[in-house]
C-alpha positions as CSV (number, residue, x, y, z in Angstrom):
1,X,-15.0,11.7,2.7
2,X,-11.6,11.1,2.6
3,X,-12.1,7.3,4.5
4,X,-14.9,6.4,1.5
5,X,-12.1,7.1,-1.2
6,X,-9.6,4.6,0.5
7,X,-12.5,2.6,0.9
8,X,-13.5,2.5,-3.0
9,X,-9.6,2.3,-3.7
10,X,-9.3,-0.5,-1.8
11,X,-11.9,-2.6,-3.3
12,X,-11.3,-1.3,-6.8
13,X,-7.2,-2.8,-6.0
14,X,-8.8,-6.2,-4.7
15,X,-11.0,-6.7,-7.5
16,X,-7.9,-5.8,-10.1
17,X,-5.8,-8.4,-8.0
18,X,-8.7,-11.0,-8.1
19,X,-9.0,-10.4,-11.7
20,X,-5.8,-11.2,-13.0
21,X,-5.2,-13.8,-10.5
22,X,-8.1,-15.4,-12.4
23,X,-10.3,-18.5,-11.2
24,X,-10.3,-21.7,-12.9
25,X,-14.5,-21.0,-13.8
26,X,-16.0,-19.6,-16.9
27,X,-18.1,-17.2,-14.4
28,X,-15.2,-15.5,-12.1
29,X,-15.2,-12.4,-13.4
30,X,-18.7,-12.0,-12.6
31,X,-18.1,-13.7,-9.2
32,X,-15.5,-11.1,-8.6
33,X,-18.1,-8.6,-9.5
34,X,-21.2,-9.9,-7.7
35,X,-18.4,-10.0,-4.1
36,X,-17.1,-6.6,-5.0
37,X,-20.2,-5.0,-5.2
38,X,-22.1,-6.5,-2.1
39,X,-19.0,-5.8,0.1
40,X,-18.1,-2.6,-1.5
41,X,-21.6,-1.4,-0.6
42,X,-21.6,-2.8,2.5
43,X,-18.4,-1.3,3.6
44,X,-19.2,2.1,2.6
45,X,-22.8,2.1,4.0
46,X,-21.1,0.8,7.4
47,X,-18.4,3.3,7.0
48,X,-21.2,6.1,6.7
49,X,-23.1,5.3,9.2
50,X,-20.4,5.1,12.0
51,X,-19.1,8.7,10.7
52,X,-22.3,10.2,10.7
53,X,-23.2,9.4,14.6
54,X,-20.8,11.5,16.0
55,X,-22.3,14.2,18.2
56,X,-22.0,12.9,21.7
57,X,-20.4,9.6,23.2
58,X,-24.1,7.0,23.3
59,X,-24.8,8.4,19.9
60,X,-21.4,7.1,18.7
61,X,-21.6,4.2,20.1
62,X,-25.0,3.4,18.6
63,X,-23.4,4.8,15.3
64,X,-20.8,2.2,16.0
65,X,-23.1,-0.7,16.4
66,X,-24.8,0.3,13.5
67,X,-22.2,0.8,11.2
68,X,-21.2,-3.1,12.1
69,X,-24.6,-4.2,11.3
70,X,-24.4,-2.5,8.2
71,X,-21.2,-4.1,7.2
72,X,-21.6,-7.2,7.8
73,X,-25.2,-8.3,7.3
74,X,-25.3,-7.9,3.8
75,X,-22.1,-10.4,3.1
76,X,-23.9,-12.6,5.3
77,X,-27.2,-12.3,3.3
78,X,-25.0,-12.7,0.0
79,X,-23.6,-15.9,1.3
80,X,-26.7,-17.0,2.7
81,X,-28.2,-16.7,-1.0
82,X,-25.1,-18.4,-2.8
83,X,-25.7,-21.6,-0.9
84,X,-29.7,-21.9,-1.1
85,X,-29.9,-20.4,-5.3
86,X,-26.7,-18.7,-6.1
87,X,-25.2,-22.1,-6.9
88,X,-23.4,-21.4,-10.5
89,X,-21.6,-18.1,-8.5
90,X,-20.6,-20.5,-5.2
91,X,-18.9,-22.5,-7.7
92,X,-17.3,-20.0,-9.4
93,X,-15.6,-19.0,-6.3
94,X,-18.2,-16.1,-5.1
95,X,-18.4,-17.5,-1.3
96,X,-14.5,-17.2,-0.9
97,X,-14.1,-13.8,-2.9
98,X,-16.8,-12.4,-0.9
99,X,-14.7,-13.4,3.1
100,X,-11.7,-12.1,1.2
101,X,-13.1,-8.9,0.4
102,X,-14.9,-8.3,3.0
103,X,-11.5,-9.0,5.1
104,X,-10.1,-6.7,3.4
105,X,-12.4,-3.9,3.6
106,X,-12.6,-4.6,7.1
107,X,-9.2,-4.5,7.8
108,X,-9.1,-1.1,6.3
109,X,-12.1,0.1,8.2
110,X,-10.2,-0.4,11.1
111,X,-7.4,1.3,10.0
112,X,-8.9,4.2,9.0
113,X,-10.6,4.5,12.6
114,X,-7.6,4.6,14.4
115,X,-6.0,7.1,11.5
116,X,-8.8,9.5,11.6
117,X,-10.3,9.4,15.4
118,X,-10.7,12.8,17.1
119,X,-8.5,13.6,19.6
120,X,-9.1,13.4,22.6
121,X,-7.1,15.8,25.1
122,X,-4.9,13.5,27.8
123,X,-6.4,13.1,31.1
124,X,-4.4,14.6,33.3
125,X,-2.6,16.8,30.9
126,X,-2.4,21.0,32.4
């Protein structure tokens, strides 16, 4: 739970940071809005799903592959769509707000699993 909350404060700090850095478009704050919410869900559902496979070691690492599929598929699909209809949004700025948000995000994903992976006893320790 606690990983999901830095997760949502992370975005909701990007998106305040995007915001009042301001683009030069009519339409960025609903560019801002349309990235935040397709990475935002994206890195949370990733972020869920890699938690929740946890039980033995292949079950992790299916969890793990997973989670990556969730996280970055639907940036990809959300780019995919900016370029072939979501034309008025790409020019707004929505292609490059989406990579930085979902760099961010994913830089704090990682962070977060090296902060809050179990412990693992040392090898050789007696």
């Amino acid at each position: 739970m606690a990983g999901a909350i830095v997760l949502v404060a992370v975005i909701a700090a990007v998106v305040i940071v995007a915001v009042f850095a301001g683009g030069q478009s009519p339409r960025w704050i609903e560019a801002v809005g349309f990235s935040a919410v397709v990475c935002g869900v994206a890195a949370l559902g990733g972020w869920v799903v890699s938690r929740s496979f946890q039980s033995n070691p292949a079950v992790a690492v299916a969890g793990a592959l997973g989670g990556i599929a969730v996280r970055i598929l639907p940036p990809l699909a959300a780019l995919g769509w900016l370029n072939s209809a979501g034309r008025d949004l790409l020019a707004a700025g929505a292609g490059g707000l989406l990579v930085a948000f979902y760099l961010a995000l994913l830089a704090t994903d990682i962070l977060l699993h090296i902060m809050m992976a179990p412990k693992a006893p040392a090898p050789f320790s007696r």
